[in-house]
C-alpha positions as CSV (number, residue, x, y, z in Angstrom):
1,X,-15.0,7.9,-33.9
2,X,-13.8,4.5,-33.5
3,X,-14.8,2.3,-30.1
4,X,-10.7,2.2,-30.2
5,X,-10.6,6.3,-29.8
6,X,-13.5,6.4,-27.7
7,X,-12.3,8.3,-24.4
8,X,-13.1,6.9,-21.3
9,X,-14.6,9.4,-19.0
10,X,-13.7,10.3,-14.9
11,X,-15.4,12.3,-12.5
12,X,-13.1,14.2,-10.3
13,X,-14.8,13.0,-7.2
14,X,-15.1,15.3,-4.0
15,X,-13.2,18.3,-5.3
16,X,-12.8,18.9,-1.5
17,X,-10.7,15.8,-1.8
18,X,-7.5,14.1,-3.9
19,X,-9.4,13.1,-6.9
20,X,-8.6,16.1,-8.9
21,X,-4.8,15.7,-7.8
22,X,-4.7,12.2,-8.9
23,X,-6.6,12.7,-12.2
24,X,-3.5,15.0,-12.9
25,X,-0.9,12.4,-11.9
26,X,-2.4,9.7,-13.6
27,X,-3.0,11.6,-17.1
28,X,1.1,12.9,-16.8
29,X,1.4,8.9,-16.3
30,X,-1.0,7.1,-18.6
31,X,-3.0,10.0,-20.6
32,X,-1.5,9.3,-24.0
33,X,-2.0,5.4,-23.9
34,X,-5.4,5.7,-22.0
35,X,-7.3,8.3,-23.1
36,X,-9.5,9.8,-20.7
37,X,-11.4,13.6,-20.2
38,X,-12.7,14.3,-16.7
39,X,-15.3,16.2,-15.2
40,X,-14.6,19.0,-12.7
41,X,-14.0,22.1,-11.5
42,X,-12.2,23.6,-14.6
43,X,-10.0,26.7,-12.5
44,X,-8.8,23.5,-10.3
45,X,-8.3,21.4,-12.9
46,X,-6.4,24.2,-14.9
47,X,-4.3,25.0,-12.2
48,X,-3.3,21.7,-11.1
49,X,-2.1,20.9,-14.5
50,X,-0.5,23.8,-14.8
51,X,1.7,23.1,-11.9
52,X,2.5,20.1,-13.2
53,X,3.6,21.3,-16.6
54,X,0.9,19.2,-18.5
55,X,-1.2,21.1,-21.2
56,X,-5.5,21.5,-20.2
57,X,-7.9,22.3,-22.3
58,X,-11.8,22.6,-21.8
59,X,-14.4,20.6,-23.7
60,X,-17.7,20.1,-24.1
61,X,-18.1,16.4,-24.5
62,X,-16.2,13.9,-24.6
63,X,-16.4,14.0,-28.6
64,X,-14.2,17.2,-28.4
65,X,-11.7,15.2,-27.0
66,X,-7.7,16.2,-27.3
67,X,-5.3,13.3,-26.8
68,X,-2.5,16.1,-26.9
69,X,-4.1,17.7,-23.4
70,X,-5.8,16.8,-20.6
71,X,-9.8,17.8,-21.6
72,X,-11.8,18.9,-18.8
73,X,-15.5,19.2,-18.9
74,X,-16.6,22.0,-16.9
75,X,-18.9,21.2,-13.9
76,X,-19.7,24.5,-11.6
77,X,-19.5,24.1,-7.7
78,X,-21.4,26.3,-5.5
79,X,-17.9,26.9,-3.5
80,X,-14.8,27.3,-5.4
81,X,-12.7,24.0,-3.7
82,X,-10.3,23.7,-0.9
83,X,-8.4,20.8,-0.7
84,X,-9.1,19.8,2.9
85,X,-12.3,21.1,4.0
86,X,-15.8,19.2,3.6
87,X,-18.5,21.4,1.4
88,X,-21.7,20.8,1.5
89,X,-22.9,23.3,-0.5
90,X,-21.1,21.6,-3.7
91,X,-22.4,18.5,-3.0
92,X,-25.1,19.0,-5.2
93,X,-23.0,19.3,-7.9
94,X,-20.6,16.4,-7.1
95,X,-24.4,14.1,-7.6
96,X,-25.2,15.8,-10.7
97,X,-21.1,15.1,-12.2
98,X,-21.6,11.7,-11.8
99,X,-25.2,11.5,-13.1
100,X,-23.4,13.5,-16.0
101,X,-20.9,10.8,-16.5
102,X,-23.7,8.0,-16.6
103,X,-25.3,9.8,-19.7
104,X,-22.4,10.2,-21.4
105,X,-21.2,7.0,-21.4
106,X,-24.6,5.5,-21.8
107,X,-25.2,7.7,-24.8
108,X,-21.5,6.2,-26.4
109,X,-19.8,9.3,-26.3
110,X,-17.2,7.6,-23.3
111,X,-16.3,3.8,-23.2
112,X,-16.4,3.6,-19.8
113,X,-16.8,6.2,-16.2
114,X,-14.0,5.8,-13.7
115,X,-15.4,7.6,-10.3
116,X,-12.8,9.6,-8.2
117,X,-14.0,9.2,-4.4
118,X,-17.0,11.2,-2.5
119,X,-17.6,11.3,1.1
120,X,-20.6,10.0,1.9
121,X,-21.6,12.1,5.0
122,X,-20.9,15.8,2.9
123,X,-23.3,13.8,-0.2
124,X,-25.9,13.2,2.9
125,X,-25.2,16.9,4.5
126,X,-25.5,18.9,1.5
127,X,-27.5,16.7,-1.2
128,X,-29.8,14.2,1.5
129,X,-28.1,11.4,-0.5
130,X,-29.8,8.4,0.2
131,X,-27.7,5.7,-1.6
132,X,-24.9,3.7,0.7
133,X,-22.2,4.5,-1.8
134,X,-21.7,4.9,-5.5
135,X,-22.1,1.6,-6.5
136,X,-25.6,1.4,-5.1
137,X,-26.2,4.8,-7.1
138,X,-24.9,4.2,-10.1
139,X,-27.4,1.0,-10.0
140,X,-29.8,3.1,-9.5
141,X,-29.3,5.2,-12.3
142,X,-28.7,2.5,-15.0
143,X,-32.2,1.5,-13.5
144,X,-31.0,-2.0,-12.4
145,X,-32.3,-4.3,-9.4
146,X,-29.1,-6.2,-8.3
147,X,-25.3,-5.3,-9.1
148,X,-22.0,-6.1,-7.3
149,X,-18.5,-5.1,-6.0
150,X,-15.8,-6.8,-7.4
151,X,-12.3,-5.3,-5.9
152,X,-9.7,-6.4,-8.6
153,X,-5.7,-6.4,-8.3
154,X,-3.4,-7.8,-10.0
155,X,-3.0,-10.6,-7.3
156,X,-6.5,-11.2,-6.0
157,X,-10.6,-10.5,-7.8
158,X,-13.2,-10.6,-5.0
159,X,-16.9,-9.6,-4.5
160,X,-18.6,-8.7,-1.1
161,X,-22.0,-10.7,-1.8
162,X,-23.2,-7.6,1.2
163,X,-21.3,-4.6,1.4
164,X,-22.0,-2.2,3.6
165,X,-24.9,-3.4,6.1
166,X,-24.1,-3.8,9.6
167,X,-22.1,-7.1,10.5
168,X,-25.4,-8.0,12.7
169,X,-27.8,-7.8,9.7
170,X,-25.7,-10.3,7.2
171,X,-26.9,-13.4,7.8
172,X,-30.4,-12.6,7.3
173,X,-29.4,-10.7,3.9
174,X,-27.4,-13.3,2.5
175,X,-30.0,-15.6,1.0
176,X,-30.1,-18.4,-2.3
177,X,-31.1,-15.4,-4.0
178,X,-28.7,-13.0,-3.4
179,X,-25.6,-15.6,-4.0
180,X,-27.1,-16.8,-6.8
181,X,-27.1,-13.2,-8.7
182,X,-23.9,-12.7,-7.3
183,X,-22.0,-15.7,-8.5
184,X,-23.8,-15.2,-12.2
185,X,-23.0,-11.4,-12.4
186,X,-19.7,-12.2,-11.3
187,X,-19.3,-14.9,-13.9
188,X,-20.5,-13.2,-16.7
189,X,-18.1,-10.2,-16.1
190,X,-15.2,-12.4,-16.0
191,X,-16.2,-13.9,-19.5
192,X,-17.7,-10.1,-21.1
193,X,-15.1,-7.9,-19.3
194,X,-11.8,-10.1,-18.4
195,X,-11.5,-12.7,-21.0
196,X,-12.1,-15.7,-19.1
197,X,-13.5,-18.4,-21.1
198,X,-14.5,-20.4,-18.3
199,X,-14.4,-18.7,-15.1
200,X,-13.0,-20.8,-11.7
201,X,-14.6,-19.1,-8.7
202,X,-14.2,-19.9,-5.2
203,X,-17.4,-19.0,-2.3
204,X,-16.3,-18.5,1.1
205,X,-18.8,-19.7,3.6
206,X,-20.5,-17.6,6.1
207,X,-19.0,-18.9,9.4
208,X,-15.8,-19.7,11.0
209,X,-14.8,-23.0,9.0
210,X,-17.0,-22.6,6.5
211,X,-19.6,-23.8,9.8
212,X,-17.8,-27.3,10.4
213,X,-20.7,-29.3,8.8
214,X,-23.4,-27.7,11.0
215,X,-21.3,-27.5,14.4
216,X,-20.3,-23.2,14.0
217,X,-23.3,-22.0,12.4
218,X,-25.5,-23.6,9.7
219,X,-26.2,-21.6,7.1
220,X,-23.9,-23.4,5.0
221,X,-25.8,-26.9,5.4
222,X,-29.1,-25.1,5.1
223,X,-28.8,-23.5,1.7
224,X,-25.3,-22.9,1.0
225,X,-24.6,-25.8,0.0
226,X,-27.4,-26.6,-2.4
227,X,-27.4,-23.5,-4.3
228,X,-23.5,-24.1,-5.4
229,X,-24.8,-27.3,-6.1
230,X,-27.5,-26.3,-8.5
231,X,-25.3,-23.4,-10.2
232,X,-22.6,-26.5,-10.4
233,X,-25.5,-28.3,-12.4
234,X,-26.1,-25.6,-14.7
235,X,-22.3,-25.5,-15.9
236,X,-20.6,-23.1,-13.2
237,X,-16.9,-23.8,-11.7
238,X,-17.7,-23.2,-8.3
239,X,-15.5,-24.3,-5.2
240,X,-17.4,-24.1,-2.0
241,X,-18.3,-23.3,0.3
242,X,-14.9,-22.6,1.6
243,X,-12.9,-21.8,5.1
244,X,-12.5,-18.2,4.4
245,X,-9.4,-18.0,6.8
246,X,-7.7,-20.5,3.9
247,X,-8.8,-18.9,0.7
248,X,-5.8,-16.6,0.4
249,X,-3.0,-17.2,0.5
250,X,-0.7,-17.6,-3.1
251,X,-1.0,-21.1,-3.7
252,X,-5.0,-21.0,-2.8
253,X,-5.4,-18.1,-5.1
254,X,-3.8,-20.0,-8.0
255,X,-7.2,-22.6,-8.0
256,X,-9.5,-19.8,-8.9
257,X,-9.8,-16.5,-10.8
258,X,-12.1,-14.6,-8.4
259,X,-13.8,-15.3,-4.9
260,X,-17.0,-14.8,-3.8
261,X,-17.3,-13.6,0.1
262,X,-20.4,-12.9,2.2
263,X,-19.5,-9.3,3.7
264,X,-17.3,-6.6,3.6
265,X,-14.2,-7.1,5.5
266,X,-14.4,-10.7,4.7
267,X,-13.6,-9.9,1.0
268,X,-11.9,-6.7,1.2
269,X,-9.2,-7.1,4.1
270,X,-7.6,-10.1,1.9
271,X,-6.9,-7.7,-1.3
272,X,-6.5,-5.0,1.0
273,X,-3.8,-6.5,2.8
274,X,-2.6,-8.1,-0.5
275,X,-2.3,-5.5,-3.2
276,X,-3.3,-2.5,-0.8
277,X,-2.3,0.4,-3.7
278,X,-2.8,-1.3,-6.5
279,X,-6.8,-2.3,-5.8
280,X,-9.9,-1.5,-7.9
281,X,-13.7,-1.0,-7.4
282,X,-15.6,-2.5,-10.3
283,X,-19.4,-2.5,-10.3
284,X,-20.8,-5.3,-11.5
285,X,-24.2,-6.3,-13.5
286,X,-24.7,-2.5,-15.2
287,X,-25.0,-2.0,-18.6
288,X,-21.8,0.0,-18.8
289,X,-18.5,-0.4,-16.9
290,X,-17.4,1.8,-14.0
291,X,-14.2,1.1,-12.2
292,X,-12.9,3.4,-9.4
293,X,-9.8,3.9,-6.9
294,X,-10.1,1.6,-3.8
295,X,-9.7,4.5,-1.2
296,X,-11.5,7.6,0.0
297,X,-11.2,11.4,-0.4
298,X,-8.5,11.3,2.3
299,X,-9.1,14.8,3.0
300,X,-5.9,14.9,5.6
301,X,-3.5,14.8,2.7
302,X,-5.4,16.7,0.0
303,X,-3.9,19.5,-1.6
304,X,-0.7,18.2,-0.7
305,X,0.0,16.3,-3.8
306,X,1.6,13.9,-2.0
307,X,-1.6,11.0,-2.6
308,X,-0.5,7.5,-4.2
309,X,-2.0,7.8,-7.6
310,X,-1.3,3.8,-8.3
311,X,-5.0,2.4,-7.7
312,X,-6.5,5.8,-10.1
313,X,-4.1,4.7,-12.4
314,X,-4.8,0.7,-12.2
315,X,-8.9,2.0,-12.9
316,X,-7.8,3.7,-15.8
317,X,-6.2,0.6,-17.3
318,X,-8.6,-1.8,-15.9
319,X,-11.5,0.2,-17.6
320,X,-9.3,0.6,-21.0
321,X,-9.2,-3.2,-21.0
322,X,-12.5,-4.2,-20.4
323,X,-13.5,-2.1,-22.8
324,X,-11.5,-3.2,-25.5
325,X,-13.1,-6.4,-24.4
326,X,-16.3,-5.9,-24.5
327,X,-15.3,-4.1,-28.0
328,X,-14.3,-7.3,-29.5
329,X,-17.4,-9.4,-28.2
């Protein structure tokens, strides 16, 4: 097999959830130029599709793969799912789908894993899941130290350089370190993944106005400052630090191709507010590539079919092309 007909491969998420309703929508969309199989709960899977009048079939691996049929690789939940309701007792399973994925695509058999969402607090109920969130586990399992966020649209790239601590505890986390890694992971996917020759990225600073030269915090004159400068000296294209409150808007956006920000809502209410159906998850600084829908389970309108699938189907793509990239590197 080819790395062209290599499948990329998606979890289902919480089946609890709309990820198995939007894997369904998105193969009817985007199956036969993006192949993919998915791991689930085959009867849900198999019903789903048949509902929508698209052809399933089950698999063992990806290997078996169909590109005439959507190929499901069976993963058993202790509960069959309802659309709706939190399970614990499959949580266990959802963990061990994902860890699943992760040797698959690590043993070549997918290009890529795009993650349907979980819900942190049934993974913590039923599993005692002790990771923040699946980027923090999937870092874990490729056995890395440091990875990163990057939420990609067509509009807007940005990484969280924290993600989700409390507001009170950032300062003290962000450190040279830390936005060191995160710049260089950030720029080395750009140039691996995207295609960027020489990536332009943009830091936000930490306070209000970038800290007005010392007078609205000082974390930028302490340290801020002189790390950009010493990545600057090594051969980076950094801007920064900059007003964050000024970093967005279109004609901004057009001096960079991604932006660096210190926490969460810093980076992700821009794209967010930007490009709100259209956003991706990517993890940066593992060894293989995992993209994922920016939204959660959204367990009020599961079942329903009535879910956007537009962000499923922009991590499809997204994942299809960085893999082609990394193919040709």
């Amino acid at each position: 097999m080819s790395d062209a007909q290599i499948p990329l491969i998606l979890t289902s998420g919480d089946p609890s959830g709309v990820g198995p309703e939007l894997t369904i929508q998105a193969w009817k969309a985007i199956g036969a130029s993006h192949p993919f199989v998915v791991l689930g709960d085959v009867e849900q899977l198999q019903s789903l599709a048949k509902s929508a009048n698209i052809p399933a079939t089950e698999i063992a691996d990806p290997n078996w793969h169909d590109p005439n049929a959507l190929s499901i690789i069976p993963q058993n939940f202790a509960q069959p799912p309802q659309p709706g309701v939190a399970q614990p007792q499959n949580a266990p399973a959802t963990v061990a789908m994902i860890e699943r994925a992760v040797g698959f695509v690590k043993a070549g058999a997918a290009s890529a894993i795009v993650t349907n969402p979980i819900h942190k607090r049934v993974l913590i109920e039923g599993a005692d899941f002790p990771h923040p969130g699946h980027t923090e586990f999937l870092t874990a399992l490729d056995g890395k130290k440091h990875a990163a966020m990057l939420l990609a649209s067509p509009e807007l790239r940005v990484v969280p350089a924290t993600i989700h601590i409390p507001l009170q505890d950032v300062a003290s986390t962000v450190t040279p370190q830390l936005l060191s890694q995160t710049i260089q992971l950030l720029d080395s996917a750009l140039k691996l993944d995207f295609g960027i020759a020489r990536p332009r990225i943009a830091v936000a600073g930490l306070n209000p106005h970038a800290g007005e030269g010392g007078q609205i915090g000082t974390e930028e004159t302490d340290f801020m400052e002189a790390t950009l400068d010493r990545l600057r000296d090594q051969g980076y294209d950094i801007k920064g630090p900059m007003s964050a409150d000024t970093m967005f808007h279109p004609r901004a956006r057009e001096a960079y191709d991604a932006a660096v920000c210190m926490y969460h809502d810093q980076a992700l209410i821009p794209i967010k507010t930007i490009d709100f159906d259209r956003g991706v998850n990517v993890t940066l600084g593992l060894s293989f590539i995992r993209t994922s829908p920016d939204h959660g389970t959204a367990y009020d309108i599961a079942g329903q079919n009535v879910a956007n699938p537009s962000s499923l189907i922009e991590a499809i793509k997204l994942a299809s092309h960085m893999a082609a990239n990394r193919a040709r590197s």
